[in-house]
TITOR-560474 format. One line per field, with one value per residue (C-alpha): residue number from 0; chain; x, y, z. Coordinates in pm, 1 decimal, padded with zeros to 6 digits. Layout:
BEGIN
nr (NUM / ...)
kette (A / ...)
X (X / ...)
Y (Y / ...)
Z (Z / ...)
! end
This chain:
BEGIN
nr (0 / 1 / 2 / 3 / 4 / 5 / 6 / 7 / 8 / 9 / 10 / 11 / 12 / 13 / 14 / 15 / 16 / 17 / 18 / 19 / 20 / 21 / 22 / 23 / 24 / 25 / 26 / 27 / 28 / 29 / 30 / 31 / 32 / 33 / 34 / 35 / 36 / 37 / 38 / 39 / 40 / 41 / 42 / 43 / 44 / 45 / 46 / 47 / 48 / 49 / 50 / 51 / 52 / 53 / 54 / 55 / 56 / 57 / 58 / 59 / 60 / 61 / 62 / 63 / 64 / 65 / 66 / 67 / 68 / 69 / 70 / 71 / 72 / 73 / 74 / 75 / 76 / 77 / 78 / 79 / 80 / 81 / 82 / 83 / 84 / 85 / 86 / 87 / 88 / 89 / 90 / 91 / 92 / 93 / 94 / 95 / 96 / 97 / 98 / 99 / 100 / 101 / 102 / 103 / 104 / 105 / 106 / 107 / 108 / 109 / 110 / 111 / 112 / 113 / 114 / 115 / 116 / 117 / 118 / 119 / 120 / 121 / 122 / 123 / 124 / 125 / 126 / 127 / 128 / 129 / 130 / 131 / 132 / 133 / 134 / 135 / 136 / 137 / 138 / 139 / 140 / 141 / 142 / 143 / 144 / 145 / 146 / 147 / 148 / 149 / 150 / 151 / 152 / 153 / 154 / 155 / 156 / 157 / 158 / 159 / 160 / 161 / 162 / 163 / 164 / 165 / 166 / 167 / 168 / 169 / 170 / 171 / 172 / 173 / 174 / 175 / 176 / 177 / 178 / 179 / 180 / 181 / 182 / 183 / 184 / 185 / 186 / 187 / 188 / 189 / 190 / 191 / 192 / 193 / 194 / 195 / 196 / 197 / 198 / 199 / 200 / 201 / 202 / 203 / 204 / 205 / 206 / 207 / 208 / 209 / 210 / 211 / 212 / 213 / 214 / 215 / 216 / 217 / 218 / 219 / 220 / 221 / 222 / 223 / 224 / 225 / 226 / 227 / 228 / 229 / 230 / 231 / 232 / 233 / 234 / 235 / 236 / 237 / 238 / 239 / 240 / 241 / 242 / 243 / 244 / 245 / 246 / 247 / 248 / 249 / 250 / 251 / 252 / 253 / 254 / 255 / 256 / 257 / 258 / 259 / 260 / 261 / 262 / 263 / 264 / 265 / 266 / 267 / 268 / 269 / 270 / 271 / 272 / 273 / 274 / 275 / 276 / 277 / 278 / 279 / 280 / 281 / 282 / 283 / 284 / 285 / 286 / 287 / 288 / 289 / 290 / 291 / 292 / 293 / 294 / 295 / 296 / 297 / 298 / 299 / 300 / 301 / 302 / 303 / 304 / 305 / 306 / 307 / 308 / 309 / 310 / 311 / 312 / 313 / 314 / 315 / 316 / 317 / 318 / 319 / 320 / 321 / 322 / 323 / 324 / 325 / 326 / 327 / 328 / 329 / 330 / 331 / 332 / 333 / 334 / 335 / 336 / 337 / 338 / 339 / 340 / 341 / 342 / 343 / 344 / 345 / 346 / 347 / 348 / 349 / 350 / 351 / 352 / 353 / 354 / 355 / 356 / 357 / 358 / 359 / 360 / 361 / 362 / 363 / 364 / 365 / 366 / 367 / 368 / 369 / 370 / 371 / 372 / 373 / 374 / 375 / 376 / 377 / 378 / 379 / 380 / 381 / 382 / 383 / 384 / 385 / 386 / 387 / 388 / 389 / 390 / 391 / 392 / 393 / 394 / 395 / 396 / 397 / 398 / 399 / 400 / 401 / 402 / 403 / 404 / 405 / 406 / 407 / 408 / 409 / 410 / 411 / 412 / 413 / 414 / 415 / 416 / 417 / 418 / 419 / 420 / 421 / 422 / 423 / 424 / 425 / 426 / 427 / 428 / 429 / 430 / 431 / 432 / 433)
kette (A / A / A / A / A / A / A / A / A / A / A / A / A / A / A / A / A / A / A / A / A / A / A / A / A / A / A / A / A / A / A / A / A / A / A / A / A / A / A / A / A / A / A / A / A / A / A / A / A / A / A / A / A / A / A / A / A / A / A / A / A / A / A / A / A / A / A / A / A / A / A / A / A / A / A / A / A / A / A / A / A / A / A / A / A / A / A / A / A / A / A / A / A / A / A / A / A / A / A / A / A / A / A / A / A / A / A / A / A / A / A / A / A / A / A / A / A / A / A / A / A / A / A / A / A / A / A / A / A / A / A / A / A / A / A / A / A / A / A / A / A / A / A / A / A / A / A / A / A / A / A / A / A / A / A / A / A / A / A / A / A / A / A / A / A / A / A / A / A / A / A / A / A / A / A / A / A / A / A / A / A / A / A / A / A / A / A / A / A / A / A / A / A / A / A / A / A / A / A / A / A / A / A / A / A / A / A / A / A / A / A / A / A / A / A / A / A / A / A / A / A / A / A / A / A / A / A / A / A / A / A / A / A / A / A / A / A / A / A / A / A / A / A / A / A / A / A / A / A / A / A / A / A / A / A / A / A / A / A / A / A / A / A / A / A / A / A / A / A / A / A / A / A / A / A / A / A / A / A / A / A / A / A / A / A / A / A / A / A / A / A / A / A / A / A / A / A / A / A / A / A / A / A / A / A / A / A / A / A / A / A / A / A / A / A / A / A / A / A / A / A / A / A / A / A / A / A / A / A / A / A / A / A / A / A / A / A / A / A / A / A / A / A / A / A / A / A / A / A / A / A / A / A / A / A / A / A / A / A / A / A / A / A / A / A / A / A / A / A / A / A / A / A / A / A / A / A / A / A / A / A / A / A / A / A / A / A / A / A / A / A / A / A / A / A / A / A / A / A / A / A / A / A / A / A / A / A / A / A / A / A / A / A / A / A / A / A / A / A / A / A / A / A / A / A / A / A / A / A / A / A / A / A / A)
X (-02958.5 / -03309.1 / -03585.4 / -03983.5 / -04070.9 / -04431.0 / -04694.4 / -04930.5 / -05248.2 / -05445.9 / -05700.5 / -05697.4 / -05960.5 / -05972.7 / -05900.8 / -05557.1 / -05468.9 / -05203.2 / -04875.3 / -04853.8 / -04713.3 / -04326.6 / -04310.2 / -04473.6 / -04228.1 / -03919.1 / -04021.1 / -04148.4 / -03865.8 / -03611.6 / -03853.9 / -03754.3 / -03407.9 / -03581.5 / -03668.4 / -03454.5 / -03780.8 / -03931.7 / -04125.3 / -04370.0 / -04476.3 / -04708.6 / -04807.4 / -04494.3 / -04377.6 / -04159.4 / -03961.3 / -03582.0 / -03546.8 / -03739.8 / -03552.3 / -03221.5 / -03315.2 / -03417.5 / -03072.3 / -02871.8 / -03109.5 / -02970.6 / -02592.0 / -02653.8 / -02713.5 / -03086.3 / -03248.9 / -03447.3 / -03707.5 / -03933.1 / -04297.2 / -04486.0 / -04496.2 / -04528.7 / -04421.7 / -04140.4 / -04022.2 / -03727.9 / -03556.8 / -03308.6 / -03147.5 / -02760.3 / -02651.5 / -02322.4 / -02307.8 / -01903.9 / -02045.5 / -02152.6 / -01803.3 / -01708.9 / -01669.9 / -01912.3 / -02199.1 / -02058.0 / -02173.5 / -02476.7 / -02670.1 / -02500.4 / -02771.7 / -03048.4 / -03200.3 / -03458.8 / -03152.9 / -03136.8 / -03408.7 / -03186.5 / -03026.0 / -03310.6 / -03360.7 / -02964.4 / -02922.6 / -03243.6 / -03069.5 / -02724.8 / -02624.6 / -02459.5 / -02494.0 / -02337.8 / -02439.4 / -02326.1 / -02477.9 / -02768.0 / -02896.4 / -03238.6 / -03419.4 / -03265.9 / -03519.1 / -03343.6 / -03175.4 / -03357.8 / -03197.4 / -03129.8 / -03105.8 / -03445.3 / -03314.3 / -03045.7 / -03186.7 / -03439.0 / -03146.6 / -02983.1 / -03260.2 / -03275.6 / -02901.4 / -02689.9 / -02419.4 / -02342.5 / -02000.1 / -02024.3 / -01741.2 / -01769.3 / -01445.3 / -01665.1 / -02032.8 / -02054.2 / -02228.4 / -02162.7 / -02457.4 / -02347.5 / -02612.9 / -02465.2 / -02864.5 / -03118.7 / -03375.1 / -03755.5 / -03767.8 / -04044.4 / -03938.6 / -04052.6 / -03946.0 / -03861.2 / -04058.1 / -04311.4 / -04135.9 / -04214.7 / -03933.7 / -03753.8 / -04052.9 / -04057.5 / -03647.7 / -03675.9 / -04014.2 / -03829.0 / -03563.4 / -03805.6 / -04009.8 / -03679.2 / -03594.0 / -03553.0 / -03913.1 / -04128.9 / -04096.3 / -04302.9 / -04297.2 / -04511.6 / -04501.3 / -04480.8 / -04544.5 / -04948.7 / -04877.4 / -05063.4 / -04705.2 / -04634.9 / -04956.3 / -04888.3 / -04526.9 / -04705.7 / -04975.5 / -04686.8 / -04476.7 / -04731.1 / -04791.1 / -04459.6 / -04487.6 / -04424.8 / -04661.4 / -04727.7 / -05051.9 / -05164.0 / -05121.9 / -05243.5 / -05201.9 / -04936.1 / -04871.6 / -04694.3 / -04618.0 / -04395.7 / -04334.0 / -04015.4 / -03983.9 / -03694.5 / -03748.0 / -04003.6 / -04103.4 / -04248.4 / -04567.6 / -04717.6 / -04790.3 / -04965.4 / -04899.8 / -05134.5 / -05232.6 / -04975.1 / -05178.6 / -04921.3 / -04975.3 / -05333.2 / -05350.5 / -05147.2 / -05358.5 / -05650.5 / -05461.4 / -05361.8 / -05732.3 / -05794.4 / -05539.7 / -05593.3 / -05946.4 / -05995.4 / -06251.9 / -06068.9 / -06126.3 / -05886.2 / -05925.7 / -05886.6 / -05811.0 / -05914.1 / -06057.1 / -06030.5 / -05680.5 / -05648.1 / -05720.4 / -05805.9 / -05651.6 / -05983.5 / -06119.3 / -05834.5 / -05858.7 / -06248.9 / -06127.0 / -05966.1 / -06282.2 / -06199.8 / -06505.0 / -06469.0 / -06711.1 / -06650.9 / -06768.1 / -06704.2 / -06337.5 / -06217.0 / -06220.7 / -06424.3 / -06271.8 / -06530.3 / -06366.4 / -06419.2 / -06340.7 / -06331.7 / -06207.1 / -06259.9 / -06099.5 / -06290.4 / -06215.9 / -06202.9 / -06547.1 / -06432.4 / -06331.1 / -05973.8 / -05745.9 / -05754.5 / -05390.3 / -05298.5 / -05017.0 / -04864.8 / -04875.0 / -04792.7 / -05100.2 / -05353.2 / -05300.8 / -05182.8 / -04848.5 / -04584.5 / -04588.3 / -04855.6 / -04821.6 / -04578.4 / -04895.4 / -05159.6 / -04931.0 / -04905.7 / -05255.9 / -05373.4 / -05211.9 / -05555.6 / -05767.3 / -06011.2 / -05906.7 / -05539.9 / -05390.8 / -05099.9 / -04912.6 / -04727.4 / -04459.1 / -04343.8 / -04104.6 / -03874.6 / -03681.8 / -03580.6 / -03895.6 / -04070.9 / -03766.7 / -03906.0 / -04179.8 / -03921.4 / -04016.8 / -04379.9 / -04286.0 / -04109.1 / -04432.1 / -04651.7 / -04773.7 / -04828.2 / -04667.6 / -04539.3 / -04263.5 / -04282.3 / -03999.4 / -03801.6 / -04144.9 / -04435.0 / -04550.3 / -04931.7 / -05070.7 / -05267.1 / -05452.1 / -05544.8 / -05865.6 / -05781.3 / -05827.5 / -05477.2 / -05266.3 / -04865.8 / -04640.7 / -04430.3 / -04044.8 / -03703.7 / -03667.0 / -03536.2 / -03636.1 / -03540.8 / -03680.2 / -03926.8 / -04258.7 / -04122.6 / -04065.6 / -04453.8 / -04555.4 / -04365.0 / -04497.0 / -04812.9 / -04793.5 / -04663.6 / -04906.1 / -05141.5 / -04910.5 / -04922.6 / -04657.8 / -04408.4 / -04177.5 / -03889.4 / -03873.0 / -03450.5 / -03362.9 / -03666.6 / -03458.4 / -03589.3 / -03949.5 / -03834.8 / -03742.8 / -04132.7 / -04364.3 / -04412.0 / -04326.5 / -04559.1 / -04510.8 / -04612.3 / -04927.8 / -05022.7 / -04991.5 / -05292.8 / -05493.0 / -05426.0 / -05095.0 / -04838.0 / -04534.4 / -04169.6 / -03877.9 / -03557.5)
Y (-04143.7 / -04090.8 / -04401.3 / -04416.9 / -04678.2 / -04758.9 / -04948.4 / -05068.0 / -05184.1 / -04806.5 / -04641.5 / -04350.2 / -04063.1 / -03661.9 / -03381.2 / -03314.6 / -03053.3 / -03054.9 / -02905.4 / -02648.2 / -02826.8 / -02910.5 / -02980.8 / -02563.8 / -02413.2 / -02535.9 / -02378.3 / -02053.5 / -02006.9 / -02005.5 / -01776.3 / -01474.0 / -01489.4 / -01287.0 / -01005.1 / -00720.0 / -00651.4 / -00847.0 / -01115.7 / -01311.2 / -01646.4 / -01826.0 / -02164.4 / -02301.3 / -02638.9 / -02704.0 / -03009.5 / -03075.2 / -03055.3 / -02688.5 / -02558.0 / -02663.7 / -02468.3 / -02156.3 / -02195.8 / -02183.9 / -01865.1 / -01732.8 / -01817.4 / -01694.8 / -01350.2 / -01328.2 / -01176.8 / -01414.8 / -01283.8 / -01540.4 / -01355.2 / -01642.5 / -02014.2 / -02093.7 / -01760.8 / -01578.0 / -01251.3 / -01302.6 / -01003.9 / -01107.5 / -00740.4 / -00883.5 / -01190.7 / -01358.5 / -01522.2 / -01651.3 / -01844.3 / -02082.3 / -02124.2 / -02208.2 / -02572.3 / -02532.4 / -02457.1 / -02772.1 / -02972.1 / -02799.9 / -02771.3 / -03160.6 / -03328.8 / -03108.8 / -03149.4 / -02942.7 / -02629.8 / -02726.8 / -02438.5 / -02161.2 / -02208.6 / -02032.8 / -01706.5 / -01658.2 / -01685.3 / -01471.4 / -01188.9 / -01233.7 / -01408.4 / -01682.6 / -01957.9 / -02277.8 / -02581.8 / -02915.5 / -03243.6 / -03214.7 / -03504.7 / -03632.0 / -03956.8 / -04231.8 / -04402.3 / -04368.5 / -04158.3 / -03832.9 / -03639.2 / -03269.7 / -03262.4 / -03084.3 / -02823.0 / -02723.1 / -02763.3 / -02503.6 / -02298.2 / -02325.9 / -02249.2 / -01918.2 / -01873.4 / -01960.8 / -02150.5 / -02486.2 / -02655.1 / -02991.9 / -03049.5 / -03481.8 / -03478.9 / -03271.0 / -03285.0 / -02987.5 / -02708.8 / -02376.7 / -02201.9 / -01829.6 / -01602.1 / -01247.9 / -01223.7 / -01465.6 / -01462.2 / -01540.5 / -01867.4 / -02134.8 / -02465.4 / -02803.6 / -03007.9 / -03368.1 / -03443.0 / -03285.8 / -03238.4 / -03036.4 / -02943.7 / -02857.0 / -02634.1 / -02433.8 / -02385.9 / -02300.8 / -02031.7 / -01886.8 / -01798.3 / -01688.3 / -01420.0 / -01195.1 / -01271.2 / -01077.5 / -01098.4 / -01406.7 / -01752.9 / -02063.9 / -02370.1 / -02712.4 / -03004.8 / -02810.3 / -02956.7 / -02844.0 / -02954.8 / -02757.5 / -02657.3 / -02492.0 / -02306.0 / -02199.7 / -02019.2 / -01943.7 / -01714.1 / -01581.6 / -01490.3 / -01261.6 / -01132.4 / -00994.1 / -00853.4 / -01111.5 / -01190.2 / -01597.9 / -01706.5 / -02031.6 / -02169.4 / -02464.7 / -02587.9 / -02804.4 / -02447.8 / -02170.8 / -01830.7 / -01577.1 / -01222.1 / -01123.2 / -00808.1 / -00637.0 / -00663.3 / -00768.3 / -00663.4 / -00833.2 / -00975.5 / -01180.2 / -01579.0 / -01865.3 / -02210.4 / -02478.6 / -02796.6 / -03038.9 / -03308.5 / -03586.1 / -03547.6 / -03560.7 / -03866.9 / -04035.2 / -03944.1 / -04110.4 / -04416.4 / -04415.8 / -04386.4 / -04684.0 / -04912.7 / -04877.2 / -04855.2 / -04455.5 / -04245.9 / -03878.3 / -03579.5 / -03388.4 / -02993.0 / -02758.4 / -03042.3 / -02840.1 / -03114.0 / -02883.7 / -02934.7 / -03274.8 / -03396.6 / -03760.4 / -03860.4 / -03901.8 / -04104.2 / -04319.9 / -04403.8 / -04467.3 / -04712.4 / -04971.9 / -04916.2 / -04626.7 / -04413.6 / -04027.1 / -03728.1 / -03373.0 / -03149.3 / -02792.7 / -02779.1 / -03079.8 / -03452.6 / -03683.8 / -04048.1 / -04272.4 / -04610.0 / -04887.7 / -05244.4 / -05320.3 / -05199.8 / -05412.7 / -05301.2 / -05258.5 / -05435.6 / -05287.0 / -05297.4 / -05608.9 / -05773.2 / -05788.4 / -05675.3 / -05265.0 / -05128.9 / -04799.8 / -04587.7 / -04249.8 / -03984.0 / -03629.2 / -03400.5 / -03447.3 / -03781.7 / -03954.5 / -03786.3 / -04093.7 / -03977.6 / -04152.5 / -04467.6 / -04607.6 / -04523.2 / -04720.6 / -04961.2 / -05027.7 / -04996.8 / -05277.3 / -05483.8 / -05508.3 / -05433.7 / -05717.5 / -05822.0 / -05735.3 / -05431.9 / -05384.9 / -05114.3 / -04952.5 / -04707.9 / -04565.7 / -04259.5 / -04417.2 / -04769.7 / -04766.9 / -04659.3 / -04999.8 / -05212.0 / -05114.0 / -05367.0 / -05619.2 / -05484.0 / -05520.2 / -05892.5 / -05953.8 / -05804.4 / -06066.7 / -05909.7 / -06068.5 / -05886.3 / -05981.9 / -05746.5 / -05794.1 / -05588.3 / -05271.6 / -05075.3 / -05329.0 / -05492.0 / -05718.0 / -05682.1 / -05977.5 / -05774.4 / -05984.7 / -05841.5 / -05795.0 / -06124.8 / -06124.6 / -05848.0 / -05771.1 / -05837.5 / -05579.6 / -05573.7 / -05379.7 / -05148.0 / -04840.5 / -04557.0 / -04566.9 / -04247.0 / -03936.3 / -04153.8 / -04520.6 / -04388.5 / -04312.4 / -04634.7 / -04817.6 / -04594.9 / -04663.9 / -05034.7 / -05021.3 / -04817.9 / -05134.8 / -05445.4 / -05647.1 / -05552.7 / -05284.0 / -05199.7 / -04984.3 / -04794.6 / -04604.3 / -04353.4 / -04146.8 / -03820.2 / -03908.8 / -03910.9 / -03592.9 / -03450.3 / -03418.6 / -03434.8 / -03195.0 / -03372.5 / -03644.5 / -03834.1 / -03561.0 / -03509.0 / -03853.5 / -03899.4 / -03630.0 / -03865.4 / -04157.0 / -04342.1 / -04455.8 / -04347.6 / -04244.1 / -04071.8 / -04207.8)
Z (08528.0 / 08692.5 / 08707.7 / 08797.6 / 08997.8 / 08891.1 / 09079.8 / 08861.2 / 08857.3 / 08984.3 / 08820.5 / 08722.2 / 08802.3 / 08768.7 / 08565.2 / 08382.9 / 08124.5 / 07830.8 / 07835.2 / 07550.3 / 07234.2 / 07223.7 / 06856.8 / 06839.6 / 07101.5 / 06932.0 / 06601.8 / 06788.3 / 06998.2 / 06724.8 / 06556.5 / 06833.8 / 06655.3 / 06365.3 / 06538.9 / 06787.7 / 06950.9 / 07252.1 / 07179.0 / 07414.0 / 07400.3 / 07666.7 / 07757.1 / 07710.2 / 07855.5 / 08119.7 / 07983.3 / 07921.4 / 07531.7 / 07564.2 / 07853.1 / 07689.9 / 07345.1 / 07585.5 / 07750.6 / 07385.7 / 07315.4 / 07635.2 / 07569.5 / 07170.6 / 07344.8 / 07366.4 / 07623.7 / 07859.0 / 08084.8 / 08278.9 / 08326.5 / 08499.6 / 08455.0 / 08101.9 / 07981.9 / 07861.1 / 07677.9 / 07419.6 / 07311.7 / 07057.3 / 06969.7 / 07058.4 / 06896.8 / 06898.0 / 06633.9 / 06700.7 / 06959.5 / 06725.2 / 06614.9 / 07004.2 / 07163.4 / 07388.1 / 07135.7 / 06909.6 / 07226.6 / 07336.5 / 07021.1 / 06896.4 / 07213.1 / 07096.1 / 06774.2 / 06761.4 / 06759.4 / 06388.0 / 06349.0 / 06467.4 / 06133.7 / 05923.0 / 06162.9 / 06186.9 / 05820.1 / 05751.1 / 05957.6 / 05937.7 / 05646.0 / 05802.3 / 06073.1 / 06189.3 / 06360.4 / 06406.9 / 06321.6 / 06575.0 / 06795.3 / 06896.1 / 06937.7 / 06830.1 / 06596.5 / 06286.0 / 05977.9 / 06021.5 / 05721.4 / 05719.0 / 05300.0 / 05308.2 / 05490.8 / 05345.2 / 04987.7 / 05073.7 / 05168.3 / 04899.4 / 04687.0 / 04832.8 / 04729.3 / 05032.8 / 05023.9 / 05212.9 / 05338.1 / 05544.4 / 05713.5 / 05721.6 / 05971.6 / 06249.5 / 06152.1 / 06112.7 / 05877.4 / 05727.3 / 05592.4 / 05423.2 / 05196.5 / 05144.1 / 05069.6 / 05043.0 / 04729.5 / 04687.0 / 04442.9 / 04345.8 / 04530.0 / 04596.7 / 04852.9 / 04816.6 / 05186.6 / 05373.3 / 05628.1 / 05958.7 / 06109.8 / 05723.3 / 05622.8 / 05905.0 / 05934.0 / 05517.6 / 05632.3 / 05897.1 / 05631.7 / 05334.5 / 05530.1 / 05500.4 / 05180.1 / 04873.9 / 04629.3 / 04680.0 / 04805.9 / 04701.1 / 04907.2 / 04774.3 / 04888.2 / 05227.1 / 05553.9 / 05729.5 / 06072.1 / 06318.4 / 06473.2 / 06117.6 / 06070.6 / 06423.6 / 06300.5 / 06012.3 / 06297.3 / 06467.8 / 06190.8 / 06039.8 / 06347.6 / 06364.0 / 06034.4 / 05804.9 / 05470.6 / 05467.3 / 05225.6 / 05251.3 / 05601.7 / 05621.6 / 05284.1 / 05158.7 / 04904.0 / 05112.0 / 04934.3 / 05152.3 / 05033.5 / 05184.8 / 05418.4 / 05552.3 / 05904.5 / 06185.0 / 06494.1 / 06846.2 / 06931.2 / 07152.4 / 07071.4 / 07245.5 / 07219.9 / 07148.6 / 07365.5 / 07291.6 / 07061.7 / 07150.3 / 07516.9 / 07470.6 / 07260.4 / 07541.3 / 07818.4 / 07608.7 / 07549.7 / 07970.9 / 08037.6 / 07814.1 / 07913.1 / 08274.4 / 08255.6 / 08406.3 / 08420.4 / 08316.2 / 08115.8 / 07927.4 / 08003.0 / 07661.1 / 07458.9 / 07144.6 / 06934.7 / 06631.8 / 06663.8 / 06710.2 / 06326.3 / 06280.4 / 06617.3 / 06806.3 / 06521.7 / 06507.3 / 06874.4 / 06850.8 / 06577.6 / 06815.4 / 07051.0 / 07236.7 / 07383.7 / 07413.1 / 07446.8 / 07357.9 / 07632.4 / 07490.6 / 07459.0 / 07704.5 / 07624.7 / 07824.7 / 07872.9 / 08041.3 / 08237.4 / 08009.2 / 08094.7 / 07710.9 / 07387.5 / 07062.5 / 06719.3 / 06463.7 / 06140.8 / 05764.2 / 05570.7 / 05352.9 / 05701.2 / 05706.8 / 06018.5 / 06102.0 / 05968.2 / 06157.9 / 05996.6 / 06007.3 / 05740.4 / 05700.6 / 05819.5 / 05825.9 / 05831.3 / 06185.7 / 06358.2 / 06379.5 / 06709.2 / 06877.0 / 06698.3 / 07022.6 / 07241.5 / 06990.2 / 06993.6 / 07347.5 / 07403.4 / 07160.0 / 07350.3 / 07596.1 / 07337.7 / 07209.0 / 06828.7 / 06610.7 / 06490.4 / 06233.2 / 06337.1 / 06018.5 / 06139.1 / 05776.8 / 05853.9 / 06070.6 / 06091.5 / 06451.6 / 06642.5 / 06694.8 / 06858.3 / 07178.8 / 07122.7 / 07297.6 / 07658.0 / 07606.1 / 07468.2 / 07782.3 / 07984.4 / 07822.4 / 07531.4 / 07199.6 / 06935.9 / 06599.9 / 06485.7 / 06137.3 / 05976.9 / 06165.4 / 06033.7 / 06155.8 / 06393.6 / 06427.8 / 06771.7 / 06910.0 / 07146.9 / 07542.8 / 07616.1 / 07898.2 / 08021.3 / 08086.3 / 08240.5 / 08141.5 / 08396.6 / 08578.3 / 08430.3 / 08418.9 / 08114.7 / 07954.7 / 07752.3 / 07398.0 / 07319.6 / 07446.5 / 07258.8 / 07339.5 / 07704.4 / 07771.5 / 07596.7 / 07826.4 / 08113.0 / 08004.0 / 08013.1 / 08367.0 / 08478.1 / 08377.3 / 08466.5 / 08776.9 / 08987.5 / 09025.2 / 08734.6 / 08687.3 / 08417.6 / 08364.7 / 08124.1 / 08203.1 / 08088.7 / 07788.2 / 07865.7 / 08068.4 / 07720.7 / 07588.1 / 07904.8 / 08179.8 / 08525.6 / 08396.8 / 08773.1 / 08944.5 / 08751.2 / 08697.6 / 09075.9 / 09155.1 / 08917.1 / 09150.3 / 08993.5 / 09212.1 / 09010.8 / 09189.7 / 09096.1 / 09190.2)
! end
């Protein structure tokens, strides 16, 4: 188990650009499974749950060619699919849980796949019924085997229906697209998730041939096509990593701007952030975060206390709520934090309790933030990462505490951000890896 050391209390200063998105190259990388031609994709990040996923393409069969750093040429024109029947794949794809996706591709192709339960953060039930419904509307057949976790999805051949799903889910939409664009007549998805990371696999997809109206929309139709070929695919900035450098900035009072932040891409995350008194300018494509000593949150028009939430695009990604969180903490005024998707992601709020912050966790899905101005700094302390978005929060508070603090369990914030130490370091943090 590796752990950063963190001296707190430096500001911050420079230039630092986003990894590509993880949430995107999960999805896209699956996607290569689709297609026996080479497929490129650039931009891509070099972080743990990523390189593990490119690994299991590798060990499925597909051929892995590293062209520079960030990208990579997939040729998937060999696939074993009895691997996923061996011991070794039971355990490799059960830690990652983003290899749920390889399930649409494989059955798209070859009629069957198999996975066990996969794994993840742990902030919760995270259901797969979406999923699976989705495949079954398209006529496969499933078999859950509750002794081993694990799954059994078979389709002889998969048919074009009119579904709609029960959540908008990301991850579900895009494993149930990946599946439609080969089968037989149309597809209808409502109800469908609009992420940026789906109407990205929605860009790639046709690009290789496939026919998806709608991107962007919660209303998805997919006219099925035999086969597709290669192309080549970019990913976007990664809008979580972005959204955490702002609230860094903030919290530590730095002066830095975000290269090729996109803002177009960003939805209502920079408006959010201006809501608890967050300044930002847009200088062409990067994101300008001046050093403020203070932030004050606003309130709501009829004066009662500002209530941020998640919601599914384009409302705010559940994501970043750990890092709002953790900033209010020095902001002047309260925040309700409302985390609604999952019941397990705010019981981090202990460490920051134990730094000195004043936080009310009101039930496992909110907490009220009584917010220091900074008047008074948190405290350096001993913790561990829950999770990949609980792990920069609490990074992000030691990077503002008094002291040194030791942060263990960073594999997980190792699973979603690109040797964070390392770049935070050039911008004048004092952050080691043991």
């Amino acid at each position: 188990m590796a752990s950063f050391i963190v001296e707190g209390g430096h500001r911050l200063s420079g230039e630092i650009e986003a990894q590509g998105a993880k949430n995107e190259a999960l999805q896209v990388i699956c996607g290569v499974l689709l297609s026996k031609e080479k497929v490129i994709i650039n931009n891509i990040p070099d972080i743990l749950d990523v390189n593990n996923l490119i690994q299991l393409m590798r060990d499925l069969g597909v051929e892995v060619e590293k062209l520079a750093k960030g990208s990579y040429s997939f040729k998937a024109d060999k696939i074993d699919i009895d691997y996923m029947k061996t011991d070794v794949f039971r355990k490799q794809s059960a830690s990652l849980r983003g290899s749920v996706m390889i399930l649409g591709p494989l059955l798209a192709r070859y009629g069957r796949a198999y996975l066990p339960k996969p794994g993840g953060d742990k902030i919760g039930r995270r259901r797969l019924d979406t999923h699976f419904q989705g495949f079954i509307d398209l006529g496969a057949k499933l078999n859950f085997e509750y002794k081993d976790n694990f799954f059994k999805v078979e389709a002889p051949e998969l048919k074009g229906t009119y579904m709609l799903l029960d959540e908008a889910s990301v991850t579900g939409t895009a494993n149930i697209l990946l599946a439609a664009v080969m089968a037989k007549g149309t597809t209808t998805i409502y109800n469908a998730a609009c992420e940026p990371y789906v109407q990205q696999l929605c860009k790639m997809l046709n690009c290789m041939g496939a026919n998806i109206k709608g991107v962007g929309s919660n209303l998805l139709t997919i006219e099925g096509v035999t086969e597709l070929g290669g192309c080549e695919h970019t990913l976007m900035p990664d809008m979580i990593e972005i959204g955490s450098f702002i609230g860094m900035a903030a919290m530590t009072g730095s002066e830095i701007t975000i290269k090729n932040a996109l803002k177009s891409d960003l939805g209502i995350i920079p408006m959010q952030f201006r809501r608890i008194g967050i300044q930002m300018e847009e200088r062409g494509d990067d994101l300008h975060i001046p050093a403020q000593e203070h932030y004050e949150i606003d309130n709501f028009i009829d004066g009662s206390i500002m209530n941020i939430s998640d919601a599914p695009w384009p409302g705010l990604t559940p994501d970043l709520l750990s890092v709002f969180l953790v900033i209010a903490t020095q902001a002047k005024g309260s925040l309700l934090i409302h985390q609604k998707m999952f019941e397990s992601r705010l019981f981090f709020v202990d460490k920051l309790i134990d730094m000195g912050a004043q936080i009310i966790l009101c039930d496992p899905h909110r907490a009220t933030v009584i917010g220091h101005d900074k008047k008074l700094a948190l405290r350096a302390s001993k913790m561990s990462s829950p999770d990949i978005r609980a792990g920069v929060a609490l990074l992000i508070a030691a990077l503002s505490a008094e002291g040194t603090s030791t942060i263990d369990n960073i594999e997980q914030i190792d699973r979603g951000y690109e040797w964070i130490d390392r770049r935070l370091n050039k911008l004048g943090a004092r952050i080691t890896r043991l």
